[in-house]
C-alpha positions as a Python dict, from the first residue, in 0.01 Angstrom:
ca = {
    (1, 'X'): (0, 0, 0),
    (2, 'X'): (231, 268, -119),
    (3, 'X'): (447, 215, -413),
    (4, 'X'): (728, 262, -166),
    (5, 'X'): (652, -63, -8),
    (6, 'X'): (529, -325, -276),
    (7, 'X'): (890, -200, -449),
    (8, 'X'): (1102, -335, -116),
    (9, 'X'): (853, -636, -184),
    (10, 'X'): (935, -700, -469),
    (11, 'X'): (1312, -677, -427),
    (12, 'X'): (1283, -901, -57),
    (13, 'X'): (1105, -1165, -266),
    (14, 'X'): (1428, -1303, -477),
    (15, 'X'): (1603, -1344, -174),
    (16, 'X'): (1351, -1518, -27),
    (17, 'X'): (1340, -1741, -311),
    (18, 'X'): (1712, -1759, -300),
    (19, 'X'): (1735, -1873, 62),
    (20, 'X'): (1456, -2100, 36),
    (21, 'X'): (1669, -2260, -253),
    (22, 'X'): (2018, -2273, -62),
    (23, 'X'): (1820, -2454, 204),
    (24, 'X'): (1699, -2728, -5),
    (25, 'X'): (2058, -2752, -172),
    (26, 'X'): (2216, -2752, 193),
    (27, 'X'): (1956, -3028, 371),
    (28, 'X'): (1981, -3243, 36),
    (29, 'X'): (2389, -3229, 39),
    (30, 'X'): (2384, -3338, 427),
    (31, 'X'): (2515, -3754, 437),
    (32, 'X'): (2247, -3976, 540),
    (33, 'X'): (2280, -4087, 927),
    (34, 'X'): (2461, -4421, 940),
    (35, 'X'): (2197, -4745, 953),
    (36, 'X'): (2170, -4900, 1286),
    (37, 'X'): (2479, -5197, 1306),
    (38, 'X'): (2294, -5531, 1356),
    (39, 'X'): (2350, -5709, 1706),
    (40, 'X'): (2619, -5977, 1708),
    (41, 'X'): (2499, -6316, 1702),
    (42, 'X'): (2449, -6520, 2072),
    (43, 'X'): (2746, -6741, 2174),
    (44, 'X'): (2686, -7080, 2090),
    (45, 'X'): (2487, -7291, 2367),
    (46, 'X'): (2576, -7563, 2553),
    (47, 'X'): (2455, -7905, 2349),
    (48, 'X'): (2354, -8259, 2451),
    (49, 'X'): (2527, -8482, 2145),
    (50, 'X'): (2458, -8830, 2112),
    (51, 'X'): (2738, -8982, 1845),
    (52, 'X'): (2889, -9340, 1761),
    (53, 'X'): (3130, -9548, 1608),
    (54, 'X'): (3236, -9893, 1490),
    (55, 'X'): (3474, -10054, 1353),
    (56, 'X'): (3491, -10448, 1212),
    (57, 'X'): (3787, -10588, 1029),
    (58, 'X'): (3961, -10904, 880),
    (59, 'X'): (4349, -10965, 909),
    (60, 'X'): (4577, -11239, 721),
    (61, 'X'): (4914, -11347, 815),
    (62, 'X'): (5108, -11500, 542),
    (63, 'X'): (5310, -11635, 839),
    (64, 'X'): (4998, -11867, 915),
    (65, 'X'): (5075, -11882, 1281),
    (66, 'X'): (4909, -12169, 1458),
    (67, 'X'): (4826, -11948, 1765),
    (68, 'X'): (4619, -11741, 1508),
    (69, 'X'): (4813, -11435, 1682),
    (70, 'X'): (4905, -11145, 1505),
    (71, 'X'): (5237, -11121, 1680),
    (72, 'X'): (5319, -10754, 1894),
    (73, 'X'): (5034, -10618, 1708),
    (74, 'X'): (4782, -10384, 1943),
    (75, 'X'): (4416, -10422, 1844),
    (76, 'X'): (4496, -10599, 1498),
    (77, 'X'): (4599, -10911, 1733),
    (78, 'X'): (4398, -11168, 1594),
    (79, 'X'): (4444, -11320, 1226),
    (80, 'X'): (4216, -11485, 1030),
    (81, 'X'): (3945, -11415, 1160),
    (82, 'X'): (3649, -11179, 1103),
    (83, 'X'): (3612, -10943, 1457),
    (84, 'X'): (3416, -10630, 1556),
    (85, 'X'): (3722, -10454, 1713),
    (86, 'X'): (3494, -10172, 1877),
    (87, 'X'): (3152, -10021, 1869),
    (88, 'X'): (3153, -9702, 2038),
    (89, 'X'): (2859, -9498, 2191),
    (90, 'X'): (2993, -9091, 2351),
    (91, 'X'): (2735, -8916, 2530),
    (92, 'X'): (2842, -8554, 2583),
    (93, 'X'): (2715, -8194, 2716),
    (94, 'X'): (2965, -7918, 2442),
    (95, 'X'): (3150, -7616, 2670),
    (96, 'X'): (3155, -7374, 2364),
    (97, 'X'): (3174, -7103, 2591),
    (98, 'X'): (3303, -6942, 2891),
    (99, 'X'): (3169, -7034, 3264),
    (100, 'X'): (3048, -7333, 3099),
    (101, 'X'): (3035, -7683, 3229),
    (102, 'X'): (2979, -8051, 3044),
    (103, 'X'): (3115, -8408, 3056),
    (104, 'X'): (3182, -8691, 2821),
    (105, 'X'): (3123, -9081, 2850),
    (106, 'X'): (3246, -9233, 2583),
    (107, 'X'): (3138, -9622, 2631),
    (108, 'X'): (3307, -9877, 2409),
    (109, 'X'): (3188, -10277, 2363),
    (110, 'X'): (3445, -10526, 2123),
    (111, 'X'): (3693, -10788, 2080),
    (112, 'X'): (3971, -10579, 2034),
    (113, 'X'): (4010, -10222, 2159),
    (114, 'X'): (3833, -10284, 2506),
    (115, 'X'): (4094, -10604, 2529),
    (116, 'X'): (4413, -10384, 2493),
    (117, 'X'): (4317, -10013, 2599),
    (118, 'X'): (4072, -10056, 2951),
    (119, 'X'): (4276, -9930, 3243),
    (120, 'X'): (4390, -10087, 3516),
    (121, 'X'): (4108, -10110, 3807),
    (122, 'X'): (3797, -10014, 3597),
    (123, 'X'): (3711, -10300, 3388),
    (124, 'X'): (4088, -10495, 3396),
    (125, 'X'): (4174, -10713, 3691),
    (126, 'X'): (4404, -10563, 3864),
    (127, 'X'): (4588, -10883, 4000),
    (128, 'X'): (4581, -11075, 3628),
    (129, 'X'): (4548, -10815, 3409),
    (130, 'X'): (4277, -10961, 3198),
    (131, 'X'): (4032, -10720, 3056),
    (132, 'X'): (3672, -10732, 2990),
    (133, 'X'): (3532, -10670, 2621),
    (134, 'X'): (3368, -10350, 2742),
    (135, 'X'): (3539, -10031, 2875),
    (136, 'X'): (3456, -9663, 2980),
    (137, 'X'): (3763, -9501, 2727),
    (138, 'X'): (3693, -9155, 2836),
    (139, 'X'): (3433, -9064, 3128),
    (140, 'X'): (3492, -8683, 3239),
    (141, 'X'): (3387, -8371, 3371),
    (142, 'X'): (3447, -8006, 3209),
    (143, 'X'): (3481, -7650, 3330),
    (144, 'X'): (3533, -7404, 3099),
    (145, 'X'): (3633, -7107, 3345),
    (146, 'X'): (3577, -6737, 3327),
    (147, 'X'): (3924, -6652, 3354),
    (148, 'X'): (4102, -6496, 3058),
    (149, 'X'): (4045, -6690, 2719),
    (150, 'X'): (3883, -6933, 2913),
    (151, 'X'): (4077, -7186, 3153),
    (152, 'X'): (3938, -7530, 3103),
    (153, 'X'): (3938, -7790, 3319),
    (154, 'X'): (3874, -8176, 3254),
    (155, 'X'): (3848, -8399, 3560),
    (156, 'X'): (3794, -8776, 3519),
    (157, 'X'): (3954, -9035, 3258),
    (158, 'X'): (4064, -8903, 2944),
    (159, 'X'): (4294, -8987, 2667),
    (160, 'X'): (4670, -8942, 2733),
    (161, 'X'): (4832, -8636, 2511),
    (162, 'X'): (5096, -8765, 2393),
    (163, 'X'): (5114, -8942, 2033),
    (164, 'X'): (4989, -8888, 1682),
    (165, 'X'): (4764, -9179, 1635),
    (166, 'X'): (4493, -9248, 1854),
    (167, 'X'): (4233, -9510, 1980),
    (168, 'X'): (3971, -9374, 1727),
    (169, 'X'): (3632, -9270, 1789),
    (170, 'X'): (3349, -9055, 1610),
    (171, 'X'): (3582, -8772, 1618),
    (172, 'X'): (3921, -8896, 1483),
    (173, 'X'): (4054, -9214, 1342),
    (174, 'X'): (4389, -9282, 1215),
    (175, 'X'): (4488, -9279, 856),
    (176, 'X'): (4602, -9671, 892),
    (177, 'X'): (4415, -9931, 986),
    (178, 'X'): (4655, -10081, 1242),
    (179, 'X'): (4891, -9883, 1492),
    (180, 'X'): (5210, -9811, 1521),
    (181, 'X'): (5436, -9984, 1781),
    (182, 'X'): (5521, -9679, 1925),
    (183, 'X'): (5097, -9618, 1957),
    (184, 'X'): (5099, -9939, 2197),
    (185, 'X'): (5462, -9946, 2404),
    (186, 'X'): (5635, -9630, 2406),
    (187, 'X'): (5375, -9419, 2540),
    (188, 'X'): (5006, -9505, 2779),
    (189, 'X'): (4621, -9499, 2577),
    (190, 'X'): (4458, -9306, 2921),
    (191, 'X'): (4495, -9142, 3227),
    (192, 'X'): (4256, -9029, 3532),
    (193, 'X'): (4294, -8716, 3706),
    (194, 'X'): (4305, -8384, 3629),
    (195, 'X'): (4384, -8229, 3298),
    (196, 'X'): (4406, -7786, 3288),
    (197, 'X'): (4459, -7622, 2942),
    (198, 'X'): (4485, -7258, 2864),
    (199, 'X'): (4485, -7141, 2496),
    (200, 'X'): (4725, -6802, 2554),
    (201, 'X'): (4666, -6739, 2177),
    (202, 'X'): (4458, -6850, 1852),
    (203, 'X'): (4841, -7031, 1800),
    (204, 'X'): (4980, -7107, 2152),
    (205, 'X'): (4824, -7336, 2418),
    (206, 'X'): (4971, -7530, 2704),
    (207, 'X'): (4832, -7825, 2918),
    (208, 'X'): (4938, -7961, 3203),
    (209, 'X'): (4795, -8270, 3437),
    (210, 'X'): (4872, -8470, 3700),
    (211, 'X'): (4693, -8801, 3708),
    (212, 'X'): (4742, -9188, 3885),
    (213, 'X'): (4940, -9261, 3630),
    (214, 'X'): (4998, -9478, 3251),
    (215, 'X'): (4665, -9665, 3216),
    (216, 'X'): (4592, -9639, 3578),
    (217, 'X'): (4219, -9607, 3712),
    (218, 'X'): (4351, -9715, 4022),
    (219, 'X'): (4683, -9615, 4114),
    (220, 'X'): (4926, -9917, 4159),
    (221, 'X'): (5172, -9740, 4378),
    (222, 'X'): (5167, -9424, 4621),
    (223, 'X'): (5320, -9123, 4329),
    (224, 'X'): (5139, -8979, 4033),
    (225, 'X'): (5276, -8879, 3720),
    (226, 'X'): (5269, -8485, 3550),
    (227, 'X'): (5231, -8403, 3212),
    (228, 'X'): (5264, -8114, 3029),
    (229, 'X'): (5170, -8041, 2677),
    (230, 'X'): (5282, -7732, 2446),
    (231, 'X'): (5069, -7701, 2133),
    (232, 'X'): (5152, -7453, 1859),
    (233, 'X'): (5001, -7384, 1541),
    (234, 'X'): (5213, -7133, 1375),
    (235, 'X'): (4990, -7140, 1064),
    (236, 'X'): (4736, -7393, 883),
    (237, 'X'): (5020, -7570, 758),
    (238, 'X'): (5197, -7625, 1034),
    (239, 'X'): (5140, -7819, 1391),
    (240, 'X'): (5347, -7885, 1706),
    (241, 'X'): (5318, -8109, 1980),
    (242, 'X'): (5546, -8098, 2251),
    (243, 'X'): (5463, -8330, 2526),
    (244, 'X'): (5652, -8477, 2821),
    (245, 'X'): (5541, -8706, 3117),
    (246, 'X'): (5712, -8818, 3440),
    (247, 'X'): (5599, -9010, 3749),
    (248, 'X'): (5607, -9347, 3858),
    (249, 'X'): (5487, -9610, 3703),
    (250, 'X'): (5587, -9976, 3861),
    (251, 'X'): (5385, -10141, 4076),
    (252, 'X'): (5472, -10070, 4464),
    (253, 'X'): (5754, -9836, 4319),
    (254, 'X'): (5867, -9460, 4368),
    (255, 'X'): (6112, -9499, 4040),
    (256, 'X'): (6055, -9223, 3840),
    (257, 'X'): (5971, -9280, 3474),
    (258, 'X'): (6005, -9025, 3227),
    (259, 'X'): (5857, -8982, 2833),
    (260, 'X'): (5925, -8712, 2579),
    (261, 'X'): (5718, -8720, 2325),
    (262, 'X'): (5708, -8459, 1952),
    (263, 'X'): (5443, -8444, 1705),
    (264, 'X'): (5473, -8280, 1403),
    (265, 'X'): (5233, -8224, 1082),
    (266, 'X'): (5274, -8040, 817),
    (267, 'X'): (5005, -7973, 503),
    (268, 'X'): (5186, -7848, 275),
    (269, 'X'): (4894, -7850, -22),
    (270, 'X'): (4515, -7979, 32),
    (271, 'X'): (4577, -8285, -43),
    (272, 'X'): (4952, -8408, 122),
    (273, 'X'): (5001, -8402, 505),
    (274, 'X'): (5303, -8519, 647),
    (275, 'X'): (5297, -8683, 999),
    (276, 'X'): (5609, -8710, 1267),
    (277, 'X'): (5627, -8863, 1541),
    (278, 'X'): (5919, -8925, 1795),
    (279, 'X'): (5954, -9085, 2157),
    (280, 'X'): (6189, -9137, 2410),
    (281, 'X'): (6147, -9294, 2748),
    (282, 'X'): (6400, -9403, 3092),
    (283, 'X'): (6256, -9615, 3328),
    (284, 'X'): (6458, -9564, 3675),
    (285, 'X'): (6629, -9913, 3772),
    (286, 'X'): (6369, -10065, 3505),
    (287, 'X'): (6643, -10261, 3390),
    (288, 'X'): (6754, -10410, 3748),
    (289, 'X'): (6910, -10209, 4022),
    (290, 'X'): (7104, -9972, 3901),
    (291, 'X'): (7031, -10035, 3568),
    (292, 'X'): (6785, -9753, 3354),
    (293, 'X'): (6564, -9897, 3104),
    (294, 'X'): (6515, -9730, 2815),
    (295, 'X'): (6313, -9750, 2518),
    (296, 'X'): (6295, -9529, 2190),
    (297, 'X'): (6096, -9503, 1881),
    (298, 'X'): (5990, -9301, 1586),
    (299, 'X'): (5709, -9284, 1299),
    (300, 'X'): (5672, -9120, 949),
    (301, 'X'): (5398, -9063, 767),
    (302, 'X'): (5233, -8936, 421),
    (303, 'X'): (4842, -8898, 317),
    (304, 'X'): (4831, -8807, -34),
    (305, 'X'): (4467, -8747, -129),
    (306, 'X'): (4361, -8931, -453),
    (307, 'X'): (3986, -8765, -480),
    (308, 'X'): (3718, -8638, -247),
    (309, 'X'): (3664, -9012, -154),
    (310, 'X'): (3989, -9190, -166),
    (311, 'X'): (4342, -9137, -47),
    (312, 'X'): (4664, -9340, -39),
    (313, 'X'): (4794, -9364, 324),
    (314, 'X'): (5192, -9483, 411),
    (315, 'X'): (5338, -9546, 730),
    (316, 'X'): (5755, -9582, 785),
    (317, 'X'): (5841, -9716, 1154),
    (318, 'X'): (6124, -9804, 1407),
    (319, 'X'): (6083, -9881, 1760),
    (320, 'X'): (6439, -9974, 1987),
    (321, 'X'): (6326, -10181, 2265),
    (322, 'X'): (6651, -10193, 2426),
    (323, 'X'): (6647, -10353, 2741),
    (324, 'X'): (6283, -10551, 2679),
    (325, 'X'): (6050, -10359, 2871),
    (326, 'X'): (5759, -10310, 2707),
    (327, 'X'): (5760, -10588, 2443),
    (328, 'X'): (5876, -10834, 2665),
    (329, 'X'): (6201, -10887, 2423),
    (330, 'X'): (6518, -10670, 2398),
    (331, 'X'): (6478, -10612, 2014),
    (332, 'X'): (6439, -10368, 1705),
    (333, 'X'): (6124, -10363, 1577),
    (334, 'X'): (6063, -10209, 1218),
    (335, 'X'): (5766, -10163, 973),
    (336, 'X'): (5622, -10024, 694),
    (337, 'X'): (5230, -9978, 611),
    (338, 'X'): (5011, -9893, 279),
    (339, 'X'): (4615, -9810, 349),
    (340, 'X'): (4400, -9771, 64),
    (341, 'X'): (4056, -9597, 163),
    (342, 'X'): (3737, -9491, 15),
    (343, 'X'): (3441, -9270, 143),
    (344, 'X'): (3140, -9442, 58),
    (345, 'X'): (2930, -9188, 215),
    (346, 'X'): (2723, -9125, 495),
    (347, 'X'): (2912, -9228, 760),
    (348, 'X'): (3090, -9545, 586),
    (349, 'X'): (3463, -9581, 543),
    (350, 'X'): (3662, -9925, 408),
    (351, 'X'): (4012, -9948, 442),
    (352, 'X'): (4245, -10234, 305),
    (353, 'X'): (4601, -10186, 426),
    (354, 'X'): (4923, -10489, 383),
    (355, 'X'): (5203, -10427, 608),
    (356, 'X'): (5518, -10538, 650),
    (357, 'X'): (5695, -10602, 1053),
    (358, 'X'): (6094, -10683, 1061),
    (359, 'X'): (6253, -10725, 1437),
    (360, 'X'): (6633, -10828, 1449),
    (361, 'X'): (6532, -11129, 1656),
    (362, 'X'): (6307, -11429, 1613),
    (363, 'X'): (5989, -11352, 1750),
    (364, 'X'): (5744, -11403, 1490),
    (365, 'X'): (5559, -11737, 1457),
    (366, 'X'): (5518, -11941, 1176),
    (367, 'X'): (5425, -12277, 1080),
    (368, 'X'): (5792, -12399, 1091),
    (369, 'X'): (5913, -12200, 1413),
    (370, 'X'): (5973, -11841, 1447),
    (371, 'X'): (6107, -11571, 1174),
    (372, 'X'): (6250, -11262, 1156),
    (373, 'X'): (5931, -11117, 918),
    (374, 'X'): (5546, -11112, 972),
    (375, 'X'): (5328, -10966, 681),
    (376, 'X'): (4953, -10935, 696),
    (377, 'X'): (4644, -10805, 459),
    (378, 'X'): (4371, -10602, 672),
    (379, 'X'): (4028, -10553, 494),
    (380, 'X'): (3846, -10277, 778),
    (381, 'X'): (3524, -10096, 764),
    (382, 'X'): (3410, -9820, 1009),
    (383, 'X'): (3118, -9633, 1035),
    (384, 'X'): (3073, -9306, 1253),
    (385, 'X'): (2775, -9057, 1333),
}
């Protein structure tokens, strides 16, 4: 090699060196490539649940009325006496999804609930009226459709929508042991037919339903009744209810009766929650020909959580009976309720509650006669799973 050449050698090799280095700077200053984004998790699957619930209680009235009847009271109707007011047993296939299908039974046995809430032409004679001490509460089929958020639709018995207290069951129970009058005559416990429900938002969703009628398996005359139900949940402290029904409801009739019905609850910390709840209903020539019959009531209420395990329950109450329809007495019916609870745990609740029923006429019995007052002590347990 000529000197010529090993000098261009020796100046090429720096630059080799140089590039070589820029290269490694370069490849070392490129970002990393982004890690693979984990699949989202599978929709929840259909599931075959199996839960229960029951309920046994004790009632006093200081009235000590010789009929040992807990007068215009719905399930608390017997006093002095130790009863098993419902043991419930709900079979059920969940619809967590879209183009999903399921059903609920929910099959009740007792001496109280069955008694008052079993609909007409299932397991209550139609001609008497008398019921049986079992009932089918709920027994219905589910579609959740593929359309939009997912259309559902129930089709079989179900519980009515209108109210804030219910019939209780694994799922819900009321904050008081006993229910309000407007629970048991301003508005029906059930319905068969069909039931539709669209949630148009996480905050909006309407219902609507057209069924035989208030507490009707069989229909007792040739019209049904529609329903429609606006819920909104503006935020987590804040729920609406807007419900309305109208159909006929007399036996062998085509007079129209019609219900509005408002639920409201507020939360306004973790441990208060304020209930509302308002009715009124017109019966067409319900109070003779010609004649509307009316009826009207409302119902307050406060929870005020104690502790995890106990809280301090109060219910405020007016129901106008005007014309006698539904208690069988044109009156004014007024109450107020205290509930004590505790959790025990797993599963176990006990409740004591003393209320308080005023009505402007004489309808409560006593030893003596009748009064205008009735006061009772309730001692409940319930256990769900």
């Amino acid at each position: 090699m000529n000197r010529s050449c090993l000098g261009r050698a020796r100046s090429a090799a720096p630059l080799a060196v140089a590039f070589v280095a820029l290269a490694a700077v370069a490849g070392a200053q490129q970002p990393a490539a982004p890690p693979t984004a984990p699949p989202p998790p599978p929709p929840p699957a259909p599931a075959f649940l199996i839960n229960g619930f029951a309920s046994v209680a004790y009632v006093h009235n200081f009235n000590d009325p010789p009929s040992d009847t807990n007068q215009f009271r719905i399930f608390d109707f017997k006093a002095d006496t130790f009863k098993v007011d419902v043991v419930e047993l709900v079979l059920q296939r969940t619809t967590p999804v879209k183009n999903s299908v399921g059903f609920r039974i929910d099959a009740e046995a007792g001496g109280s609930v069955p008694k008052i809430s079993a609909a007409s032409g299932l397991f209550r004679n139609s001609r008497t009226g008398e019921a049986e001490d079992f009932d089918l509460q709920q027994a219905y089929v589910t579609w959740v459709t593929g359309l939009g958020r997912g259309l559902r639709l129930d089709a079989g018995k179900f519980i009515t929508i209108a109210g804030l207290e219910v019939i209780e069951g694994y799922d819900g129970w009321n904050d008081e042991y006993s229910r309000a009058w407007i629970f048991g005559y301003a508005m029906p416990g059930t319905h068969t037919g069909l039931k539709v429900s669209y949630p148009f938002s996480d905050k909006v969703t309407l219902t609507a339903l057209a069924v035989q009628g208030w507490d009707n398996f069989k229909d007792n005359n040739d019209g049904k009744t529609f329903g429609a139900q606006l819920a909104v949940v503006p935020s987590a402290k804040v729920t609406l209810y807007l419900n309305t029904l109208v159909g006929p409801e007399r036996t062998d009739s085509d007079d129209t009766r019609t219900l509005f019905d408002v639920v409201l609850i507020l939360k306004p910390s973790p441990r208060v929650t304020l209930g509302f709840n308002g009715d009124l209903a017109s019966d067409k020539n319900g109070a003779g020909p010609g004649r509307d019959g009316e009826w009207k009531g409302f119902a307050g209420y406060l929870r005020l959580g104690l502790s995890s395990r106990a809280a301090l329950n109060l219910r405020g109450e007016v129901f106008d009976d005007t014309d006698g329809l539904r208690t069988g007495v044109a009156q004014r019916l007024s109450g107020g309720t205290a509930t004590l609870e505790y959790k025990i745990g797993h599963g176990f609740l006990v409740r004591g509650e003393v209320r308080r029923d005023h009505s402007d006429q004489l309808v409560f019995e006593t030893q003596d006669g009748a009064s205008k007052n009735q006061t009772t002590l309730a001692g409940n347990v319930i256990y769900s799973f």
